[in-house]
GUSE-977910 format. One line per 10 residues: number of its first residue (from 1); for each residue y, x, z of C-alpha. Coordinates in steps of 0.1 Angstrom, whole numbers. Example, Ala and Ser with C-alpha at 12.3 -4.5 7.8 and 13.67 -1.06 7.14 Angstrom:
BEGIN
1) -45:123:78; -11:137:71
This chain:
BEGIN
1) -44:-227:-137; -73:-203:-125; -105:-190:-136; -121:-214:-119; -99:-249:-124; -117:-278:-141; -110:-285:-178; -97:-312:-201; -119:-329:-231; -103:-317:-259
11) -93:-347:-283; -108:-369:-261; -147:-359:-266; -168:-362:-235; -193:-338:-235; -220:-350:-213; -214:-388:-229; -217:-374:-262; -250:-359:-254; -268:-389:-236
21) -256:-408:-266; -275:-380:-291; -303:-385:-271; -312:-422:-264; -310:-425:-300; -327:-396:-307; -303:-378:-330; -286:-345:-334; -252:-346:-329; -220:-347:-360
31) -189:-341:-350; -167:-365:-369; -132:-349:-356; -148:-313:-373; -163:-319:-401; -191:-299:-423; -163:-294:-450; -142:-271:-468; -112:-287:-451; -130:-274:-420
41) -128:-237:-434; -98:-230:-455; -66:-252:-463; -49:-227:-485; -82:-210:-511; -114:-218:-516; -144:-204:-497; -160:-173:-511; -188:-192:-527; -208:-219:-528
51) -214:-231:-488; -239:-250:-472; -239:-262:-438; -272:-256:-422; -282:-257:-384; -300:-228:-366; -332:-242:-367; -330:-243:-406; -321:-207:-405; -352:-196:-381
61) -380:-208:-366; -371:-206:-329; -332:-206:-329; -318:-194:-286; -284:-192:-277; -285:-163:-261; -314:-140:-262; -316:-118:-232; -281:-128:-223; -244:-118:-239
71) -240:-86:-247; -211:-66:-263; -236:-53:-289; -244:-91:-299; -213:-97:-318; -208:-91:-356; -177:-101:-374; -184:-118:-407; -159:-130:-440; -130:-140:-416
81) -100:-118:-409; -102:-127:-368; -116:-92:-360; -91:-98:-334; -109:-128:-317; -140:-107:-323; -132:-80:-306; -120:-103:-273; -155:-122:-278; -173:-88:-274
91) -154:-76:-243; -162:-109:-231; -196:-105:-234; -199:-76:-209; -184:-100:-180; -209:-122:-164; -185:-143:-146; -162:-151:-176; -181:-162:-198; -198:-182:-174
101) -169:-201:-180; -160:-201:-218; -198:-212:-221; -203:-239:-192; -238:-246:-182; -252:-221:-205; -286:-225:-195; -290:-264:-204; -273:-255:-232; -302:-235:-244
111) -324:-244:-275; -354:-262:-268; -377:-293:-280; -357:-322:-289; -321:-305:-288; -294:-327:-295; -277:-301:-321; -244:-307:-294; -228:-277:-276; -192:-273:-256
121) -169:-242:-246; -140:-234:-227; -108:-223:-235; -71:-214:-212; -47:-230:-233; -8:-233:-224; -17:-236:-187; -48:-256:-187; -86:-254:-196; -96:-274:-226
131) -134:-279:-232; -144:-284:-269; -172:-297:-284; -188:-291:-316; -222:-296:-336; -243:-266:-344; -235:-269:-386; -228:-235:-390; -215:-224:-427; -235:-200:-447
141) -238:-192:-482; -275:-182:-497; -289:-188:-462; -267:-161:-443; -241:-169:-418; -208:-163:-432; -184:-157:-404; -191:-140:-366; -228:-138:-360; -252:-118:-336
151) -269:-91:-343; -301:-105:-334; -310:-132:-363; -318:-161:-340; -293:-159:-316; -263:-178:-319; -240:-182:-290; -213:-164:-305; -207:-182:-337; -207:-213:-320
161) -183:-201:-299; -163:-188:-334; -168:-223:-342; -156:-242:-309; -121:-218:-314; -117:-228:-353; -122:-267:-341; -93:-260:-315; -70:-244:-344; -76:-268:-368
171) -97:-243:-394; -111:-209:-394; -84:-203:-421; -64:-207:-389; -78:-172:-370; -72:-150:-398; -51:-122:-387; -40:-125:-348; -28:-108:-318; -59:-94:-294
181) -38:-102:-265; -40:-140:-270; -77:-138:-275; -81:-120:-243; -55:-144:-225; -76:-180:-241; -112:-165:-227; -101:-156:-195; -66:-174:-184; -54:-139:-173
191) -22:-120:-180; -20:-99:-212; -5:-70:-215; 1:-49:-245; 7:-10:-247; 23:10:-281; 1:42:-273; 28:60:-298; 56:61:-278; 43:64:-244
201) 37:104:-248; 3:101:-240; -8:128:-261; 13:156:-249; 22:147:-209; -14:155:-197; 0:140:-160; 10:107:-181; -24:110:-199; -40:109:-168
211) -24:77:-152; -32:59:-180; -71:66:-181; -67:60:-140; -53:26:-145; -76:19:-178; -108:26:-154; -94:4:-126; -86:-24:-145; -121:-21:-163
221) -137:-18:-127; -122:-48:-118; -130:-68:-146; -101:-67:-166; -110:-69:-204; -95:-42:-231; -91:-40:-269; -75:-15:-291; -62:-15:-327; -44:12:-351
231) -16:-12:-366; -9:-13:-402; 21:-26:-390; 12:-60:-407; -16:-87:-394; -53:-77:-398; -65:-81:-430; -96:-92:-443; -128:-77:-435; -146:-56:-461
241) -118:-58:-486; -113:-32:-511; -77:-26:-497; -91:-23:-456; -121:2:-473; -88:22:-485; -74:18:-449; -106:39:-432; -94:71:-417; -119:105:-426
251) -126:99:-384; -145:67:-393; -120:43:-379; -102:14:-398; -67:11:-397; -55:-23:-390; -85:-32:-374; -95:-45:-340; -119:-27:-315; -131:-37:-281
261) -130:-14:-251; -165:-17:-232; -162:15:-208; -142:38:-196; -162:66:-180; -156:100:-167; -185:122:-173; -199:153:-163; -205:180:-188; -221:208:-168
271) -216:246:-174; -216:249:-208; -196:263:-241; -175:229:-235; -156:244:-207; -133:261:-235; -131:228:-260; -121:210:-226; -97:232:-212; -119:241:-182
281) -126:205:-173; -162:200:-154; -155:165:-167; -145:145:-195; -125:113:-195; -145:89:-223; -145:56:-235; -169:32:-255; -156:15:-282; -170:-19:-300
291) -168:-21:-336; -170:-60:-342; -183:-54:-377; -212:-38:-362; -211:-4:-384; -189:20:-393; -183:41:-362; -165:71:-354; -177:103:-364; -155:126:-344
301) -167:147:-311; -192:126:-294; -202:103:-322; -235:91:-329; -232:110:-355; -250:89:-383; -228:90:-413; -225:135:-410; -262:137:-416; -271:149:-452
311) -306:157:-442; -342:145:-430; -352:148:-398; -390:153:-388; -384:152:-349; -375:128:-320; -342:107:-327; -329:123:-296; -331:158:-320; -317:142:-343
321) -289:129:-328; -281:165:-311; -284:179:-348; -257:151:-356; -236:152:-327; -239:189:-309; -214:177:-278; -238:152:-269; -266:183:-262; -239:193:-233
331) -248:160:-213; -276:159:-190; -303:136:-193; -296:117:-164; -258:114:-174; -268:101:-207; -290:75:-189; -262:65:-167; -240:57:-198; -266:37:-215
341) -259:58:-246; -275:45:-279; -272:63:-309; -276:32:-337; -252:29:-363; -243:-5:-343; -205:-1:-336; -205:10:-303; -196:46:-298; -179:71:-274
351) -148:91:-277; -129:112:-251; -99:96:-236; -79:125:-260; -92:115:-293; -86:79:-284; -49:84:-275; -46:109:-310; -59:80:-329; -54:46:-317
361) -19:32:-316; -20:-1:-297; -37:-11:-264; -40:-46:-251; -54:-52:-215; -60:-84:-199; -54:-89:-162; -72:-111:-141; -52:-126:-119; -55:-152:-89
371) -96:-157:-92; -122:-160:-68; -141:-140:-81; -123:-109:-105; -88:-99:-92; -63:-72:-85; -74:-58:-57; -47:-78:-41; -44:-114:-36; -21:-133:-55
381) 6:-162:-56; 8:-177:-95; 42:-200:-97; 46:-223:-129; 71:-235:-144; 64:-257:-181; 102:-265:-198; 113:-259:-230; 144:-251:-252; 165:-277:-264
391) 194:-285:-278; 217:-315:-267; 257:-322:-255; 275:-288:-247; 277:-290:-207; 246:-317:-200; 216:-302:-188; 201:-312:-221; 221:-284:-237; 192:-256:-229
401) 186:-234:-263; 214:-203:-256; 195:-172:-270; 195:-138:-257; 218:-120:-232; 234:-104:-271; 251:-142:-273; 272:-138:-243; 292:-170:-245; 256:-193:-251
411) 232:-173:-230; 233:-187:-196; 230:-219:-212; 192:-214:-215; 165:-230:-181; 172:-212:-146; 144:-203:-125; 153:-187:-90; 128:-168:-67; 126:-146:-43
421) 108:-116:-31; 100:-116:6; 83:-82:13; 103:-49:11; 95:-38:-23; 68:-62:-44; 47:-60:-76; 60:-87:-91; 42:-103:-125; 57:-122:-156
431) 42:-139:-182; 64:-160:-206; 42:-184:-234; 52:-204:-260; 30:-231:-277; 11:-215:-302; 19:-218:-336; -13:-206:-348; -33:-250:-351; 3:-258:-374
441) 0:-226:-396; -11:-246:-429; 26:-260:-423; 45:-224:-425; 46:-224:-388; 55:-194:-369; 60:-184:-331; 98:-177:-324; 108:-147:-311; 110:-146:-273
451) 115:-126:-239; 137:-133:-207; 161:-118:-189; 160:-116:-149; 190:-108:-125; 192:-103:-88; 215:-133:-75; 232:-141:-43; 207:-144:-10; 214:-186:-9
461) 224:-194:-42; 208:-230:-51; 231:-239:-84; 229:-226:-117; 245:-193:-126; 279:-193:-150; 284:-154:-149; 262:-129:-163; 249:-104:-135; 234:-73:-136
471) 201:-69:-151; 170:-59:-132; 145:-61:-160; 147:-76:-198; 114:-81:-215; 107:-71:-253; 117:-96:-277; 94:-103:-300; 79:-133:-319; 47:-131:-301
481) 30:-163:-281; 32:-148:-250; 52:-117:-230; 48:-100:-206; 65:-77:-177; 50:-63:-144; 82:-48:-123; 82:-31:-87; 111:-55:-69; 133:-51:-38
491) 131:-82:-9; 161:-105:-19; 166:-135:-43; 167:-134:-88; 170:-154:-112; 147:-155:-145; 161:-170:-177; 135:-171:-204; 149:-173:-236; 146:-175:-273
501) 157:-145:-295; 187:-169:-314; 208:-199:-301; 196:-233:-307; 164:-230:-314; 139:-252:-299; 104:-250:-284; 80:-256:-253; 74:-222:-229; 53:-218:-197
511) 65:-194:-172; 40:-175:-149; 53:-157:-121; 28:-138:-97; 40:-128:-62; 25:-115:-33; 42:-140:-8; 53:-175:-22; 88:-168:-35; 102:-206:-29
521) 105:-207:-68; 129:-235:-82; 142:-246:-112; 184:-244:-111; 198:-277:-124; 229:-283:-112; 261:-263:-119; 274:-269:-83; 278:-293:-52; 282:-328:-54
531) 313:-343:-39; 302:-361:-8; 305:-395:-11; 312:-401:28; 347:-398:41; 334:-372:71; 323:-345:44; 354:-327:27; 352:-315:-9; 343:-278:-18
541) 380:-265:-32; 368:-230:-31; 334:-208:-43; 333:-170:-25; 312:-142:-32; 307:-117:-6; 284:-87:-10; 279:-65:25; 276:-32:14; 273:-8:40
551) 285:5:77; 293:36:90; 288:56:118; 272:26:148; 266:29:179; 234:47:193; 214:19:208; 189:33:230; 192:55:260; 178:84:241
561) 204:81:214; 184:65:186; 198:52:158; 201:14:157; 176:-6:130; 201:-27:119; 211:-62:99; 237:-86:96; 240:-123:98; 270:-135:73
571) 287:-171:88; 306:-195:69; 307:-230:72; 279:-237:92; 259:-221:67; 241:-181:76; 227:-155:55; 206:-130:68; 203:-91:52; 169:-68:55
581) 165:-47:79; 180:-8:74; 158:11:100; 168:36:120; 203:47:104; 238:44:116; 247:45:83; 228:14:67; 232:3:31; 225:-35:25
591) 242:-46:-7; 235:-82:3; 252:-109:-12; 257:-143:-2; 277:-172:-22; 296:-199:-4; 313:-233:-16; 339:-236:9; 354:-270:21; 379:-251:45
601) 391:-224:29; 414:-216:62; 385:-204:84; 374:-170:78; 337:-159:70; 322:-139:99; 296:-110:100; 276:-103:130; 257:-64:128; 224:-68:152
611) 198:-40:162; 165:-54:158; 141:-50:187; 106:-61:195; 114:-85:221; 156:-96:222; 173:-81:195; 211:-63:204; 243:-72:187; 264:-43:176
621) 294:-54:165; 313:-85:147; 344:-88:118; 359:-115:97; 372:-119:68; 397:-150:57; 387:-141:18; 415:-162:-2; 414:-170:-40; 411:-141:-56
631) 389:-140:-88; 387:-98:-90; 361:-81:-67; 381:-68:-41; 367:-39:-16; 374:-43:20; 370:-17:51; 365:-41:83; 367:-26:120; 338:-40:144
641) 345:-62:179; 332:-81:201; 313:-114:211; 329:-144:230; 350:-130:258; 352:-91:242; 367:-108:208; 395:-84:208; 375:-54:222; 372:-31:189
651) 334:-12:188; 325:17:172; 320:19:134; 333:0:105; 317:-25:76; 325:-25:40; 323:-56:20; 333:-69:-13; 349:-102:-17; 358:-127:-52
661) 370:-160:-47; 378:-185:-72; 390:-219:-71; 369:-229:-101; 330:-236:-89; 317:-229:-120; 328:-195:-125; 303:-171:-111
């Protein structure tokens, strides 16, 4: 599932078989199963003119793959609406280790005498890696590349890459206009996130403002990749259009349009005049921004400042550029140095953190999670789970496609997952996927609308649940490929129900759940027990609910009157469930609940209080309960007693619990 987890030949090609084949017979390769043809391009227009499929060393005498390695600066988006894809390809870039693996090997991959014409690339896809291969017949019309390209003329790693990613979709029709989380999520197998900057009151909640560019610079420390978009609120359009030239803001940006997030800096601005534009600040909060077209920057504070000058300049280009850009004059040498700061119309530029929030609307940021190598800076369970919606016989366990919690009689139809949280509070993080419609688009094709829904359960429930509980957390819902939550979780067992947005529709999902512990994650089949088919065993006649809920006023248990750290142990049947610990209260609140299918409904359920201590621990005090069928919640105050001989003996304090019994099994 990992970074690092070997991949799968994508429709069958072998790579390395491929190539010794193109060798010994002294050919370059041509991929059959991608051809050089207009079916390979579009499936719903015709190309833009008249195209020609020419390899790299056709296009220049000494074709490389990479020249002086991958670089955010090297990719330039061409006459394909995947700016998107782009964008991802050029945070990639600046990450060693990642692309690594989207481009295996890449030094035998390198041009030389005698190349084969025969390249592969890596990418996550619905829980696994797939390698691709494809020929180096790259389409251009008069001798110029038409889609992504580098910047350097005879370097060529990224639209081969463009390439290997149309082959997996079916076309490059097929990338046009796309989500820049699922780019960042197929390069890197992380965990995507996506922020609405507009409604997270960034801009005025400086405090807010400040967490944000905290967690950005983390994240970016630690190898998490980031791009940013204004929406349109419609998919990205086509690049150099007469509409998207209409959709440039006076700042330079383009609305609709994806950018990649290369830094995120603080930097120091001396004592200067800047003092009063930055409210006092000895240092501003920045961050460098990729253009994947490769121009057309931003021409706000900070800017390179190349489209503001009407003039010619006589002097150095650093003149120039202070002439252009005055804030930039502010900045020491050395702190320009340190930022690596260019001042090329190239589409990489700086902003401060302020403008950026003022301007941009959507954030996506890709978490790399589990790896060797790049990871949270803690380590990491992943659980899986792939199922899928279907529909079949109302009550089989085919019957799985009940829509959101707003279709209360059909909801808790959908898959069950149960899991649980085994520290005191965890960071606890979701991702839901569905197969991407993106490689059945020339069909009408489109990704349902998805999210889940997860509840805290009972401490030992094992079969399915039949009563909506109280939420914990409900993702968006939103027909998107993949979702995703990060919540802060107290120790105890839940329940996740992915869903789709409407009943009865149908689809494969992957479920990602990242722990700190393993959380004993299970899929809930079965509605209830079995009926024992030995005579020895009785029949559950009887489910019960009971939910400990607090104590009052125990005993001191030390000889210097401390307050006990106390727990209980709830008995039925043979079967125990333990609470968490409440430390040092004589008060404690548990809200623990534990569900029991009870064969003999006669014997009450007992609850043991114990103080935990390093080496024995002490027991407090016990009650019982005989809980009969009673399907309300009913509250009940319980007085404390005794062990064994001191059954009778009544201790000090009391226990509240909460009781529901039913005679049907299937109705909580």
């Amino acid at each position: 599932m990992g970074l690092f987890s070997s991949a799968k030949n994508f429709r069958g090609q072998d790579y390395a078989k491929l190539k010794k084949d193109c060798l010994n017979r002294g050919e370059k390769f041509s991929d059959p199963k991608f051809p050089p043809h207009d079916s390979s391009l579009y499936f719903s227009k015709q190309p833009p003119g008249v195209v020609t499929w020419k390899r790299p060393h056709e296009l220049v005498d000494k074709p490389q793959l990479f020249i002086e390695g991958a670089s955010a600066k090297d990719v330039t988006q061409g006459q394909l609406g995947n700016c998107w894809f782009v964008a991802a390809c050029a945070t990639l870039a600046g990450v060693k280790e990642l692309w690594h693996k989207v481009i295996p090997d890449y030094k035998d991959q390198e041009y030389g005498d005698l190349h084969p014409g025969i390249f592969h690339f890596r990418f996550w896809r619905f829980g696994e890696w797939i390698e691709v291969v494809v020929d180096d017949l790259l389409p251009t019309i008069e001798g110029q590349l038409i889609f992504t390209h580098s910047k350097e003329r005879g370097e060529f790693w990224c639209a081969l890459l463009e390439k290997a990613y149309a082959k997996l979709y079916g076309s490059y029709e097929a990338l046009e206009g796309g989500n820049l989380s699922d780019a960042l999520v197929d390069l890197t197998s992380g965990v995507s996130a996506h922020l609405d900057l507009t409604i997270g009151g960034y801009v005025d909640d400086f405090e807010k403002r400040k967490q944000l560019f905290k967690m950005m610079s983390k994240e970016m420390n630690e190898h998490s990749l980031m791009c940013c978009a204004i929406t349109t609120g419609e998919t990205f359009p086509r690049p150099h259009s007469h509409e998207e030239a209409e959709m440039r803001t006076s700042v330079g940006l383009v609305k609709g349009h994806a950018y990649g997030i290369t830094a995120c800096k603080k930097i120091n601005i001396g004592d200067t005049g800047l003092f009063s534009i930055f409210k006092g600040a000895q240092k501003v909060r920045m961050v460098r921004l990729k253009n994947p077209w490769g121009e057309k920057e931003w021409n706000g504070a900070f800017s390179d400042g190349t489209e503001r000058s009407e003039f010619v300049y006589s002097t150095s280009q650093l003149t120039k550029m202070y002439s252009r850009s005055p804030e930039w004059s502010k900045v020491s040498a050395s702190e320009r140095q340190k930022l690596g700061l260019t001042f090329e119309d190239d589409g990489e530029f700086w902003m401060t953190f302020e403008d950026f929030l003022e301007h941009f609307t959507d954030l996506s940021i890709c978490f790399l999670i589990n790896t060797k190598f790049l990871s949270f800076s803690k380590t990491w369970h992943e659980t899986t789970f792939f199922n899928s919606w279907t529909i079949g016989i109302r009550g089989h366990n085919s019957d799985r496609a009940g829509g959101c919690p707003n279709h209360k009689d059909t909801f808790l139809r959908n898959p069950q997952f149960r899991f649980d949280i085994k520290e005191e509070t965890d960071d606890v993080v979701f991702q839901l996927m569905q197969k991407d419609a993106r490689e059945r688009k020339q069909e009408g094709m489109q990704n349902l609308v998805i999210g889940f829904h997860i509840m805290r359960v009972e401490e030992n429930r094992k079969y399915r649940v039949h009563r909506i509980h109280d939420a914990v957390a409900t993702s968006d819902y939103i027909r998107t490929r993949g979702i995703f939550l990060r919540e802060q979780l107290k120790e105890g067992r839940y329940v996740i129900i992915p869903t789709t947005f409407k009943p009865d529709e149908t689809g494969e999902f992957l479920l990602r759940v990242f722990t700190s512990k393993d959380p004993d994650a299970k899929e809930l089949i079965k509605d209830q027990p079995k009926n024992p088919w030995y005579s020895c065993f009785k029949k559950a006649v009887m489910v019960t609910t009971i939910t400990v809920k607090c104590a009052s006023n125990l005993e001191k248990q030390s000889a210097f009157g401390g307050d006990p750290d106390s727990y209980c142990i709830i008995k039925c049947e043979g079967e125990t469930v333990r609470t968490p610990v409440e430390k040092g209260t004589a008060n404690p609140k548990w809200n623990t609940t534990a569900i029991f299918y009870r064969a003999k409904p006669e014997q009450p359920i007992v609850i043991e209080i114990w103080n935990s201590n390093m080496l024995v621990d002490g027991f407090i005090g016990r009650a019982e309960v005989t809980a009969p069928i009673n399907p309300n919640y009913t509250q009940v105050q319980l007085s404390l007693y005794g062990r064994r001989k001191e059954k009778t003996v009544e201790k000090q304090g009391h226990l509240l619990v909460q009781v529901y019994s039913d005679d049907d099994l299937t109705s909580i």
